[in-house]
BAVO-535927 format. One record per atom (N, C-alpha, C): residue in three letters; x, y, z. Coordinates in steps of 0.05 Angstrom, whole numbers, plus 5000, padded with zeros to 4 digits. Example, Ala and Ser with C-alpha at 12.3 -4.5 7.8 and 13.67 -1.06 7.14 Angstrom:
2
ALA526448865156/ALA524649105156/ALA526449345156/SER525749555142/SER527349795143/SER525850015157/
//
This chain:
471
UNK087729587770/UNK090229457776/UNK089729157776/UNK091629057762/UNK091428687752/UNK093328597778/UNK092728377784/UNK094228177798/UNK095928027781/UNK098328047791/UNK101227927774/UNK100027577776/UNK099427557808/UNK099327207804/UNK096327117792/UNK097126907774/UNK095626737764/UNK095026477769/UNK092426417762/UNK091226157793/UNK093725837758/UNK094725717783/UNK095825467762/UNK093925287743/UNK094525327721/UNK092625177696/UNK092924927705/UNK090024817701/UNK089924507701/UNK090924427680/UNK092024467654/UNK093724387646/UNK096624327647/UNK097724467666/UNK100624567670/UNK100924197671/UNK102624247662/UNK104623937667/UNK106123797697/UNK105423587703/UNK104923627735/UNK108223457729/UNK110623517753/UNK112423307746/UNK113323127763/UNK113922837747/UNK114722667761/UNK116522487766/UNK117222337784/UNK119422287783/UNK120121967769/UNK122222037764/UNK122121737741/UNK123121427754/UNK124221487780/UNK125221357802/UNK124421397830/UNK122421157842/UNK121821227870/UNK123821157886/UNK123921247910/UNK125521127939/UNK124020867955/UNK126120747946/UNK125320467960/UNK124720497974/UNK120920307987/UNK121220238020/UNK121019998016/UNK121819878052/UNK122419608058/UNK120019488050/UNK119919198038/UNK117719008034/UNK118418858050/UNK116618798079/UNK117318678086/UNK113918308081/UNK115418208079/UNK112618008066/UNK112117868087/UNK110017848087/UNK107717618101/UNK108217318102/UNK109017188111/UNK108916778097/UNK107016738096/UNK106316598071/UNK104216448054/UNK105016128061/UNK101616038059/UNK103115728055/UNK100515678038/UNK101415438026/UNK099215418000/UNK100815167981/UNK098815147954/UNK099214997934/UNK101415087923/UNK101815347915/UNK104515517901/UNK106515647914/UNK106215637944/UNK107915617960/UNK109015357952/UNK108815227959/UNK110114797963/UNK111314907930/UNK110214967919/UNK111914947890/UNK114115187891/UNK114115317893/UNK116215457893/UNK118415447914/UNK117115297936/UNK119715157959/UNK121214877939/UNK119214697929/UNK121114467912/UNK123014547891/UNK121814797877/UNK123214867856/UNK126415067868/UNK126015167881/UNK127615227900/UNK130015117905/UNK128814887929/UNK131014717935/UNK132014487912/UNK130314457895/UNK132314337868/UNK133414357850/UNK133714737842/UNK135314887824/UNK137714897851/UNK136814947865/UNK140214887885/UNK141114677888/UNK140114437890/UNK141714237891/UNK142114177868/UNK140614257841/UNK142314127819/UNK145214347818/UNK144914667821/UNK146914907822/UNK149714767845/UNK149114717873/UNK151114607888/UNK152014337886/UNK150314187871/UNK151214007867/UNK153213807848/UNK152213917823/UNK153913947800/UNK156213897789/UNK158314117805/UNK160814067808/UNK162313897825/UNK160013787836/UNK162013617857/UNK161413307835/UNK160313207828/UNK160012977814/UNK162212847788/UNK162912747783/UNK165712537775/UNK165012397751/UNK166112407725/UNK165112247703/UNK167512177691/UNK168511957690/UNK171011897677/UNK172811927695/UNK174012017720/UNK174712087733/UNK176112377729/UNK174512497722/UNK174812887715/UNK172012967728/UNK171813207732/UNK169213357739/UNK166213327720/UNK164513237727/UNK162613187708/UNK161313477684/UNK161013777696/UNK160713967686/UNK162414117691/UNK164914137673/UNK166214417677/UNK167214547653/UNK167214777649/UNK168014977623/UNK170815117629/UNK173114987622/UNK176314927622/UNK176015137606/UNK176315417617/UNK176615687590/UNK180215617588/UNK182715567601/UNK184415637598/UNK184815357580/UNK183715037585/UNK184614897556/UNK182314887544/UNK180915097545/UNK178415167517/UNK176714867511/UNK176214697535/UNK174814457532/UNK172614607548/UNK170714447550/UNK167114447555/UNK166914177566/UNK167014067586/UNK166113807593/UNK162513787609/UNK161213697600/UNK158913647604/UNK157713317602/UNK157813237624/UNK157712887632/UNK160312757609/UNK158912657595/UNK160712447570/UNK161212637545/UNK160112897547/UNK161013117513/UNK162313237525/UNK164513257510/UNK167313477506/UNK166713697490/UNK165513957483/UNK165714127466/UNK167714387467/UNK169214367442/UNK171214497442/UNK170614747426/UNK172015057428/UNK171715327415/UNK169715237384/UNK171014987369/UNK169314957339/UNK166614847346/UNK166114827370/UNK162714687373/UNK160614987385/UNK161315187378/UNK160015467388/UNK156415427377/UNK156515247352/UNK154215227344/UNK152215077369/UNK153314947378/UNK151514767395/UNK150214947421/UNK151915237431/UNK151515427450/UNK149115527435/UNK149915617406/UNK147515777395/UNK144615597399/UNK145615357396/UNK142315137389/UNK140715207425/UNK142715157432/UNK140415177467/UNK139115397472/UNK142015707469/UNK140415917473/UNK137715927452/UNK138215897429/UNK135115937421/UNK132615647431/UNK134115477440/UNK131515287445/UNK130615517470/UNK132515547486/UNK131415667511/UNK130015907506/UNK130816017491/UNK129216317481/UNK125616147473/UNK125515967453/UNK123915907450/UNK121615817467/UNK124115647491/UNK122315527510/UNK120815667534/UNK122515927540/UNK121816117549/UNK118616297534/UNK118216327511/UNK116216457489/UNK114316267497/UNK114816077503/UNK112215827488/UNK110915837518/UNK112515777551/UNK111215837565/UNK109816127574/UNK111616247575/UNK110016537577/UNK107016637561/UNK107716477537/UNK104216477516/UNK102316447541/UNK104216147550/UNK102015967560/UNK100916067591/UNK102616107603/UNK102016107632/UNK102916347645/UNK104316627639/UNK105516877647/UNK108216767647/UNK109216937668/UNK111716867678/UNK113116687703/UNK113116477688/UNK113116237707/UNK114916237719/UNK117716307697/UNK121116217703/UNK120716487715/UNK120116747727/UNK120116907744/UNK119316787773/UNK117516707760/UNK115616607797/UNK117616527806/UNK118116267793/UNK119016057806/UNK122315977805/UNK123816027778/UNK125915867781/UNK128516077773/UNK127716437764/UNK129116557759/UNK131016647794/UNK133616647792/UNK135816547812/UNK134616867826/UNK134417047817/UNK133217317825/UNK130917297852/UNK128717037837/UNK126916947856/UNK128216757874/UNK129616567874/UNK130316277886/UNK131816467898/UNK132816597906/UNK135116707917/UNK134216937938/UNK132617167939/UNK131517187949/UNK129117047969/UNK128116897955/UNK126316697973/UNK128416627999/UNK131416427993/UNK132916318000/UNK133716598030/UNK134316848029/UNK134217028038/UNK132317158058/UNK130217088050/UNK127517078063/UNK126916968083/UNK127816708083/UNK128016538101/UNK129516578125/UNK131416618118/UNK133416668136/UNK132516898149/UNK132117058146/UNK130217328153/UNK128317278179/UNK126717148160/UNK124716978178/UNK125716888200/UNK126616618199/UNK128016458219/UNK130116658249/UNK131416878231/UNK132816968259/UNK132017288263/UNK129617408246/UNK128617668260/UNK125717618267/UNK124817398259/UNK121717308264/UNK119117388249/UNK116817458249/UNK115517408226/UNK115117698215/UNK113117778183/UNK113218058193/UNK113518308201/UNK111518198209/UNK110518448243/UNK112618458265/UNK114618288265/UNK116118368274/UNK118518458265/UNK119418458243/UNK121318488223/UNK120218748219/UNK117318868220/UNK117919178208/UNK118219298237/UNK117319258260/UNK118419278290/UNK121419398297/UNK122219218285/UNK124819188284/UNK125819488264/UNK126019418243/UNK125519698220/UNK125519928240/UNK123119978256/UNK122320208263/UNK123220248291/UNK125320008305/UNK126420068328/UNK128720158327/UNK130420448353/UNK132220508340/UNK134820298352/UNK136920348348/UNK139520158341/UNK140520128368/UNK140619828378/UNK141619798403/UNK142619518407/UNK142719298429/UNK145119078420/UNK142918868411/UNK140518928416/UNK139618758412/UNK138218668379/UNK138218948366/UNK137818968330/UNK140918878317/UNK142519058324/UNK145919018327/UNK146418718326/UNK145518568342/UNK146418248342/UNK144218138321/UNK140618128314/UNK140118048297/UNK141018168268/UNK140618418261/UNK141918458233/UNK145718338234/UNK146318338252/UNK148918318239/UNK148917918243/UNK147317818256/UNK147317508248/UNK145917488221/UNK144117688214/UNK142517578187/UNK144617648171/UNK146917838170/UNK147517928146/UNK150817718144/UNK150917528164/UNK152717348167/UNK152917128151/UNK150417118155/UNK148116788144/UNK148316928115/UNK148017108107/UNK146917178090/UNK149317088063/UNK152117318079/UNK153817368063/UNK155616988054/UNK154716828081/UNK155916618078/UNK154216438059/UNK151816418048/UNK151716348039/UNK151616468004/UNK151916738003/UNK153116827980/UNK155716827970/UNK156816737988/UNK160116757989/UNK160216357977/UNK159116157981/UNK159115947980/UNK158015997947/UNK155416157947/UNK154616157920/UNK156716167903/UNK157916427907/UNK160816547881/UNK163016307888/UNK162516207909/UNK165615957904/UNK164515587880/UNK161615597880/UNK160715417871/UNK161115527841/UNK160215767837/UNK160215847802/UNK163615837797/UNK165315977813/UNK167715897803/UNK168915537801/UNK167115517812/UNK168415217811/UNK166514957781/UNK164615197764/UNK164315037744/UNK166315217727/UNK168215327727/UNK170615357719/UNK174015317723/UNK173615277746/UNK176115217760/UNK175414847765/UNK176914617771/UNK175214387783/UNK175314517810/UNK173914397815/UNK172614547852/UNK174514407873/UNK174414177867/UNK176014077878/UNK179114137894/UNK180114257866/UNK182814257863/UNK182114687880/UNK179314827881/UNK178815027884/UNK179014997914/UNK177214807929/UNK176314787955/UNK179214667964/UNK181714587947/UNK184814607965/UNK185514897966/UNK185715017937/UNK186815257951/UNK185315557965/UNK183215427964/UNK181915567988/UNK182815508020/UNK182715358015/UNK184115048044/UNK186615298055/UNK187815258037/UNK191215338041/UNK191315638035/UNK188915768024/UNK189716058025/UNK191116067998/UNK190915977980/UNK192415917958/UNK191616007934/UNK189116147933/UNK187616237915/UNK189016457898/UNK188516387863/UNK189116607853/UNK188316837846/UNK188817057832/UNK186817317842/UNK185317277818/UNK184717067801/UNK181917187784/UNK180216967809/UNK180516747802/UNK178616647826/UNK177616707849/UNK179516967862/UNK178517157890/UNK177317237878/UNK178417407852/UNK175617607844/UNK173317597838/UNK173317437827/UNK169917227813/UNK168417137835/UNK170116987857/UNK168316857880/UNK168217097899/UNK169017357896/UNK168117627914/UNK165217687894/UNK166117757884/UNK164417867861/UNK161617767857/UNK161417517848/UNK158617357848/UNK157617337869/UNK159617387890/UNK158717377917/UNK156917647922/UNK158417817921/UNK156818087924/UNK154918187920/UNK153918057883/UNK152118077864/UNK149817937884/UNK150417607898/UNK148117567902/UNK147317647929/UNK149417747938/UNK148817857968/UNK147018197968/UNK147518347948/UNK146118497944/UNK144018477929/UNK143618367909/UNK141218307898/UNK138818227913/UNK139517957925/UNK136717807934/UNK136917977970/UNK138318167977/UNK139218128008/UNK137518438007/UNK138318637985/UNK138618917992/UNK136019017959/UNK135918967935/UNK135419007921/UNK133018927902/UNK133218657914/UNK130418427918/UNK128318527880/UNK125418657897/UNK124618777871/UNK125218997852/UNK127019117861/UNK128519387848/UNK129019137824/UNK130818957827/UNK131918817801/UNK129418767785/UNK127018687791/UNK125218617777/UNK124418837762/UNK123419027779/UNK122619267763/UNK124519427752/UNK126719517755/UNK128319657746/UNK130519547730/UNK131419287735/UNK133419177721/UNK133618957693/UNK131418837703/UNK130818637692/UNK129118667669/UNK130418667639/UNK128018747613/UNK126418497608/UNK126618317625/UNK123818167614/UNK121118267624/UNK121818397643/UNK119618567655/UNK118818667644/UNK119418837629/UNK118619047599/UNK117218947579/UNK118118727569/UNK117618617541/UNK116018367538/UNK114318307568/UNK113318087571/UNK110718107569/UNK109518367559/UNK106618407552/UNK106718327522/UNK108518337503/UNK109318237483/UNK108017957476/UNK108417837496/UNK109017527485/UNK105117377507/UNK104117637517/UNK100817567530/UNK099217557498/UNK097217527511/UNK095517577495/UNK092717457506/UNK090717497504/UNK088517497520/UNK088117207532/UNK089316987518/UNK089416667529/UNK090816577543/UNK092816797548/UNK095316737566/UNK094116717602/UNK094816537608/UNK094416517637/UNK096116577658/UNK094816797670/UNK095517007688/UNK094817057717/UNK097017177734/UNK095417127766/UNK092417437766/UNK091017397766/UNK089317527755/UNK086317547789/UNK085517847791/UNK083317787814/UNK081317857795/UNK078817697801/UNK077117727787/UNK073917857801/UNK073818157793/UNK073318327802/UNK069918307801/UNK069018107784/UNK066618097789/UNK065317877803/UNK066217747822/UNK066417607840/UNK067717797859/UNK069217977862/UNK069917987892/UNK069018337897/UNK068118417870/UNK066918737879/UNK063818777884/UNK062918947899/UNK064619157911/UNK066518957942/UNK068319057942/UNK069218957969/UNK068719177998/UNK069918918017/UNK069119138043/UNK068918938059/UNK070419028090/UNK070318838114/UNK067718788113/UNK066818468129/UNK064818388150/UNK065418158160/UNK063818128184/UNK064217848196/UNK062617508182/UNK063717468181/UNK063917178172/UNK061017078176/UNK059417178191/UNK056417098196/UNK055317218177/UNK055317448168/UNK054117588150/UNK054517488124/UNK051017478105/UNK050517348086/UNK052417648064/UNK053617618047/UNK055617838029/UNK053417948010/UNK051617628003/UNK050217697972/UNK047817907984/UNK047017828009/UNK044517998016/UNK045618228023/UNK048218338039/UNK049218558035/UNK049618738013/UNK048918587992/UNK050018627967/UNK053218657965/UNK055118537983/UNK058218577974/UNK058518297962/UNK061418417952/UNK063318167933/UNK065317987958/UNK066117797944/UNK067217567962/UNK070717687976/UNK071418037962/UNK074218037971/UNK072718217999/UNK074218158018/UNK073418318046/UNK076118558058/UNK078018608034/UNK078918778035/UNK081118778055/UNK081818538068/UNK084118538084/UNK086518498084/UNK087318558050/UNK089718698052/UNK092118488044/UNK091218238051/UNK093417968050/UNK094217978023/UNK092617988007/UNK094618087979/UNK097118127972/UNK096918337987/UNK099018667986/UNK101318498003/UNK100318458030/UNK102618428042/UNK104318108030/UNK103417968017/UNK104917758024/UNK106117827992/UNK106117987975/UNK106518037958/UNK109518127951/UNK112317927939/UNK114418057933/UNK115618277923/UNK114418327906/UNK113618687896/UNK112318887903/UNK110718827932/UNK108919027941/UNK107019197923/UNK106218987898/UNK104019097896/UNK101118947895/UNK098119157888/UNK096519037898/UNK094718957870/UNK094418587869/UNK093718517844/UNK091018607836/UNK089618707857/UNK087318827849/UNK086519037831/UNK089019137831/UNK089019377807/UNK089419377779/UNK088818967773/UNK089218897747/UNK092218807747/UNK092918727721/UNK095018557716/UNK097918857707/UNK100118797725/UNK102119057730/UNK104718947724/UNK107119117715/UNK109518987695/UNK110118847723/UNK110519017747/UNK112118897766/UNK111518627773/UNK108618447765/UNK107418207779/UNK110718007770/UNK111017737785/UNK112817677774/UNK111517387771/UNK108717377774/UNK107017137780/UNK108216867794/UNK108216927818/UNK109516747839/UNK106616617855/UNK104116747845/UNK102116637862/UNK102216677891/UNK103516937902/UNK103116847928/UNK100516947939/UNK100217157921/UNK096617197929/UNK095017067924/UNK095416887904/UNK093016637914/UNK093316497932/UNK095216327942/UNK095416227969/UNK094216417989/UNK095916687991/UNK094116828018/UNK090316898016/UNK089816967986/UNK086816937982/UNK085116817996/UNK086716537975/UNK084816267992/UNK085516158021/UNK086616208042/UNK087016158065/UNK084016468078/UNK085016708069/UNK082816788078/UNK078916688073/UNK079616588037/UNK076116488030/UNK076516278060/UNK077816088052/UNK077415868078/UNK076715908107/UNK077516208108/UNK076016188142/UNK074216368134/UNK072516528119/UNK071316628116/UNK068316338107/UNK069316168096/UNK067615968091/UNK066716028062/UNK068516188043/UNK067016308020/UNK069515988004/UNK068116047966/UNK069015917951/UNK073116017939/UNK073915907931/UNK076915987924/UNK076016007893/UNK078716247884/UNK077716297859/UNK077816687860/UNK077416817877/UNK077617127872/UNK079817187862/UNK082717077876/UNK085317067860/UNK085516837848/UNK086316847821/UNK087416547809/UNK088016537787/UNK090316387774/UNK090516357750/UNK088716447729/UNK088316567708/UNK086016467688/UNK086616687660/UNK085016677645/UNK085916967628/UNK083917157624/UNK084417327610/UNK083117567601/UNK080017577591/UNK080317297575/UNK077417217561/UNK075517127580/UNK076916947603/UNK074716797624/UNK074117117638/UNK075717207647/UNK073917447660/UNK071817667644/UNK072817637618/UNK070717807607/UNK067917617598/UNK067817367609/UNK066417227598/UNK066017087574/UNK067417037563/UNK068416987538/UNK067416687532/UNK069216547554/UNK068916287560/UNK068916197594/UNK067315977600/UNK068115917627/UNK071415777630/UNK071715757659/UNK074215747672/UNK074515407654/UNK073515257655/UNK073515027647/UNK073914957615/UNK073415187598/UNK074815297568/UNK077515327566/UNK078815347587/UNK080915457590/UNK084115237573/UNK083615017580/UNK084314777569/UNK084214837530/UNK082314837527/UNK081414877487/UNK083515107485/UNK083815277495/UNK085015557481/UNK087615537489/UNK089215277497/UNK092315257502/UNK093515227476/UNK091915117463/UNK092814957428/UNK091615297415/UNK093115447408/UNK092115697387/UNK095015737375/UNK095115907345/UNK096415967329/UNK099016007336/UNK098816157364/UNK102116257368/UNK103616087385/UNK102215927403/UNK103015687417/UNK103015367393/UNK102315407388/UNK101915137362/UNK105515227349/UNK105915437345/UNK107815497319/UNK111115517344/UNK109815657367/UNK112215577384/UNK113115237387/UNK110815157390/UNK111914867393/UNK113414727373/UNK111914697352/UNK113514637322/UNK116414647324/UNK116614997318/UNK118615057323/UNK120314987343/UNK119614927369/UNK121514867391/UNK121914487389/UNK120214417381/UNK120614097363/UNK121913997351/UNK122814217332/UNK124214157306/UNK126614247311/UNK127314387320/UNK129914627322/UNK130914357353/UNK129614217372/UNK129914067391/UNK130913817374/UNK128713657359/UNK130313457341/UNK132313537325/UNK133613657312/UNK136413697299/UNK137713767321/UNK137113877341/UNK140013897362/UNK139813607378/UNK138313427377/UNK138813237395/UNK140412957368/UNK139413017343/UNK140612937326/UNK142812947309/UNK143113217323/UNK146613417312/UNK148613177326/UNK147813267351/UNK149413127383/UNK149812777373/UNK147212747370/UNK147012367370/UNK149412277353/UNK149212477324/UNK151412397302/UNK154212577305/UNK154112667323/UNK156512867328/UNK160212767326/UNK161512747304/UNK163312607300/UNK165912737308/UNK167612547328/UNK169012617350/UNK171512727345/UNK172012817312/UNK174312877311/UNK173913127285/UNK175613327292/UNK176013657275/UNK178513577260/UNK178813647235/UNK181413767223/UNK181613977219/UNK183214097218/UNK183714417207/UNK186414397184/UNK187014517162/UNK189214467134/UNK189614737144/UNK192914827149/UNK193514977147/UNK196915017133/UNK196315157102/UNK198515127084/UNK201715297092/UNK203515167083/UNK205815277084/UNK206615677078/UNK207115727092/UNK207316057090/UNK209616177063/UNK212315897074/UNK213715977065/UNK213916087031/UNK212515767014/UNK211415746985/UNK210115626987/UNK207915756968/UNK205915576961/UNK206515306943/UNK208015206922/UNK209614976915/UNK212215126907/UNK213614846903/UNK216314806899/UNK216014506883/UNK218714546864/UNK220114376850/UNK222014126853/UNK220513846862/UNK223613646869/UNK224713596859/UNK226613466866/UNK228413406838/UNK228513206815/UNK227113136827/UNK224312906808/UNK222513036781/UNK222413336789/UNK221113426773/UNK218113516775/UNK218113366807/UNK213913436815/UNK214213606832/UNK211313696837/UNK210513936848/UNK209313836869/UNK211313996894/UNK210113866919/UNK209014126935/UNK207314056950/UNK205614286970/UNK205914176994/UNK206514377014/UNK206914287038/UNK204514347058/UNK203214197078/UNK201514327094/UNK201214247120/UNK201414347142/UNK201114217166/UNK197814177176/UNK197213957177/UNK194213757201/UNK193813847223/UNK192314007236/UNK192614007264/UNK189413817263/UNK189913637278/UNK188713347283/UNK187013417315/UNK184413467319/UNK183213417338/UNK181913127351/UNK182513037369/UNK181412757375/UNK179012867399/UNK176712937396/UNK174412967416/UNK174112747433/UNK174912457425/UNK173012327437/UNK173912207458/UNK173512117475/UNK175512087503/UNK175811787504/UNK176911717480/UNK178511467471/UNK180611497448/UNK182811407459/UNK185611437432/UNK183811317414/UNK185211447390/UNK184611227368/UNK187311457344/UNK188011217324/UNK189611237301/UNK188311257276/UNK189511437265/UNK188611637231/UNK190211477205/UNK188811437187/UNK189711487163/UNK190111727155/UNK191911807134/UNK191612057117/UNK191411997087/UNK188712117071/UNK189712117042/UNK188012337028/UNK189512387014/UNK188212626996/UNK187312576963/UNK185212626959/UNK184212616928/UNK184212836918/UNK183012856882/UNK183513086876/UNK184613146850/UNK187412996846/UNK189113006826/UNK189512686825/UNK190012636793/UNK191312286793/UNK193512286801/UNK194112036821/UNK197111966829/UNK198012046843/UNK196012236864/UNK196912436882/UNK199012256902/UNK200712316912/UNK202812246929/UNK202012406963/UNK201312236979/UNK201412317007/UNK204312227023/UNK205712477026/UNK208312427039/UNK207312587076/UNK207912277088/UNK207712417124/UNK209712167135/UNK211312297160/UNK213212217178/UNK212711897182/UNK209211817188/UNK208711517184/UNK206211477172/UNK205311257168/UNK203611177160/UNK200711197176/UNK200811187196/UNK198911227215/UNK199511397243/UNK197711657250/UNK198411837275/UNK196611747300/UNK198211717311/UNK196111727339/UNK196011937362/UNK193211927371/UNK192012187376/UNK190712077414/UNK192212127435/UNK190112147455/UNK188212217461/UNK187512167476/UNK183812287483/UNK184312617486/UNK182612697476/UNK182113007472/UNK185313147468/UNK186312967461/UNK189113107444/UNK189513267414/UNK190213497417/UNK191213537385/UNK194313587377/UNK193313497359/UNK196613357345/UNK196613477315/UNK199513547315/UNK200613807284/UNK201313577265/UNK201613507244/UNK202213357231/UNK203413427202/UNK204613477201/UNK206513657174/UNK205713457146/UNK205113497130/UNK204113297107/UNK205813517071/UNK206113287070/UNK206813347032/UNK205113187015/UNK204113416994/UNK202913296973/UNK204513316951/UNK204613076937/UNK206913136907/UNK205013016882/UNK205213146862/UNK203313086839/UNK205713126811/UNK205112986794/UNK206612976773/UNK205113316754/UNK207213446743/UNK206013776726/UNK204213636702/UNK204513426693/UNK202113376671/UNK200113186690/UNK198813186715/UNK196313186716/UNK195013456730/UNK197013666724/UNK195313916741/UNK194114076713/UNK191614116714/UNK190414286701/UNK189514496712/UNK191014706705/UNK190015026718/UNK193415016742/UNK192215236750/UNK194815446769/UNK192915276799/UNK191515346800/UNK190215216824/UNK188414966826/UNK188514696843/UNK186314626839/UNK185414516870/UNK184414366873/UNK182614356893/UNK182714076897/UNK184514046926/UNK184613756933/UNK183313616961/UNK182613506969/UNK181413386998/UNK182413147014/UNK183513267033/UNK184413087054/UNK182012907068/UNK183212707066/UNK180912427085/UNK182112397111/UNK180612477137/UNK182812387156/UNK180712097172/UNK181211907165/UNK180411637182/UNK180511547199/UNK179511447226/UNK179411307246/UNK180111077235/UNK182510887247/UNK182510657229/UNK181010377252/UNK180110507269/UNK178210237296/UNK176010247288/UNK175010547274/UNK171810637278/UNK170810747250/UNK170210587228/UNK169410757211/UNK168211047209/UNK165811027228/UNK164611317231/UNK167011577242/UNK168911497247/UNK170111677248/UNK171511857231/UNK171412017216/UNK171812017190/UNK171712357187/UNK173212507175/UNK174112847166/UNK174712887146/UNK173012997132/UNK174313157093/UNK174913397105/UNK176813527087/UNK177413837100/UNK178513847058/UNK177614127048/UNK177914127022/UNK180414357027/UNK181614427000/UNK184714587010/UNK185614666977/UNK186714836971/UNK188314806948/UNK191814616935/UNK192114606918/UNK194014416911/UNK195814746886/UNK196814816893/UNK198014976870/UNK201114936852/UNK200814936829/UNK202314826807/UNK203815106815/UNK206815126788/UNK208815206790/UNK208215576788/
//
């Protein structure tokens, strides 16, 4: 007689889950070299973010994006729906500029200046300041619910929401002028896309950095994914370097390590805890790192009272630890193939957009022909075409147009006057007739061009090409 059960194959496929259950991270404070940097960077993506909109150029808002009159104001440039090219030029400088650091140094704009991190940090704080450090923050966690958790979570999540709620009213207000936003806020006067936007962004950042923190990093966020892409063994990374700090293992500070035969890490864990992602860099370089350095700050505060050298956690790359080159090589291998060709590239593609801009000439035409007919017969006997100008003036000074069109001999420019005038960032329709005598048209179609002139500013100046069509 056989036994039905069978012992489970070490092969069987073990299963897992593709989504863990968050636990709380609660982090450690670091203070350090990359601490201080990521507090300056911090507080000056926010004051340039809150500050922004409140500043005055011409007497209009210095940055705001007018979706309902389809203007772009940014200090002294106006860009209007036909300047889309100039959006494309940044996003790829920034794509670029993004590639060229990451070659260079990991993920910096994570550490330090992605709103994901600044915002959370910003969160953190507050944390800090009204549940205390910690050890006492996971205390707290593990105490059950009474007036005294009751009054700190519901002051943190006060602080919290108020300053997310200020966030979503600052982003609507590089759309709305803020100004004219912070009245009808005043008065309760708000309209419902602007409730909705300043709820909304509000929420986004109140859950994100408050409730969601590294979930966004690891789960949301695809640069996380695709940023082993752009390493490569020169790339400098927060990195522990294992042959200096293994084998590890507690001891007291009197004890010689080398004659023990241990490595310089003593295994206490500061890593881990002060770590935004909760994880432990020791296990090699992991998608979740967001390289914020905070384990090197807590490292070296431990070498320091241990009396050992700094350096087990630290910047460096792949090649210095395998020995490749010393730490002091590190400099020569910033200039290599793929960083050389980012720069170029981010050089060149940077000079034509700063040269686009420099020569950027302040006025659009657009030719748009008569529906009714394409020509007609006067009683003269010529063939006239009718077309209306819509005349853009970008530049935030009136100025007055010539009109003339070439093309055909003798061409006749018929308009209401002789010269249009155009206010600052005004556009203006301008109805125009062209009349040509039937013996200088050769062909059914030909091809004529409007000149539209600044008559204060030579450089101001618009060809727009169009057809002229015979009988």
């Amino acid at each position: 007689m056989t036994d039905d059960k069978q012992p489970a194959s070490a092969d069987a496929p073990i299963e897992q889950q593709l989504y863990a259950i968050r636990q709380t991270i609660q982090t450690r404070a670091v203070h350090g070299m990359f601490a201080n940097w990521r507090i300056a960077l911090v507080l000056l993506t926010q004051v340039v973010y809150y500050g922004l909109p409140w500043l005055q150029w011409d007497n209009r808002q210095a940055v705001l994006f007018d979706l309902a009159a389809r203007k772009f104001y940014i200090f002294g440039l106006v860009f209007w729906p036909q300047d889309f090219v100039y959006l494309t030029g940044i996003l790829i400088l920034s794509a670029l500029a993004l590639f060229l650091f990451t070659a260079v140094a990991g993920r910096l704009w994570c550490g330090y200046a992605c709103p994901q991190t600044v915002y959370t940090e910003i969160f953190m704080w507050v944390e800090s300041w009204l549940e205390g450090d910690h050890v006492a923050r996971k205390k707290l966690d593990q105490s059950p619910w009474n007036a005294n958790k009751l009054k700190k979570r519901g002051l943190k999540h006060v602080v919290w929401f108020a300053i997310a709620l200020w966030t979503g009213f600052t982003f609507v207000g590089y759309f709305t002028p803020i100004q004219t936003l912070a009245a009808e806020v005043a008065s309760m006067s708000l309209g419902p896309w602007e409730t909705f936007w300043i709820l909304f962004y509000g929420f986004a950042t109140w859950g994100n950095a408050g409730f969601m923190r590294e979930q966004v990093c690891k789960y949301m966020c695809p640069y996380a994914r695709f940023q082993s892409v752009m390493f490569d063994s020169d790339t400098l990374t927060v990195t522990y370097d294992s042959s200096i700090g293994e084998p590890r293992g507690p001891r007291s500070k009197k004890v010689d390590y080398k004659a023990a035969g241990l490595g310089t890490c003593v295994d206490c864990g500061v890593c881990v805890q002060v770590c935004p992602t909760g994880i432990d860099i020791r296990n090699g370089l992991q998608y979740e790192c967001i390289g914020c350095a905070a384990c090197i700050d807590g490292c070296d505060q431990i070498m320091d009272k241990m009396g050992y050298p700094h350096g087990l956690i630290r910047y460096t790359t792949e090649n210095v630890v395998k020995g490749k080159y010393p730490d002091s090589g590190i400099l020569k291998h910033v200039l290599r193939p793929r960083t050389i060709i980012y720069t170029v590239l981010l050089t060149l593609i940077a000079g034509a957009f700063v040269t686009s801009l420099a020569t950027r000439v302040p006025l659009r035409v657009d030719v748009v022909r008569d529906r009714v007919a394409l020509s007609k017969e006067t009683d003269e006997g010529m063939i006239e075409n009718v077309y209306r100008l819509q005349i853009i003036n970008k530049d935030g000074q009136p100025h007055r147009y010539t009109i003339e069109a070439q093309g055909i001999d003798d061409l006749e420019v018929v308009t209401a006057a002789r010269e249009v005038a155009a206010a600052p960032l005004q556009t203006i329709d301008i109805p125009v007739s062209l009349i040509a005598d039937p013996e200088d048209l050769k062909g059914r179609s030909i091809e004529v061009t409007f000149t539209i002139q600044a008559t204060d500013d030579p450089r101001i100046r618009d060809e727009v090409a169009t057809k002229f069509f015979n009988r």
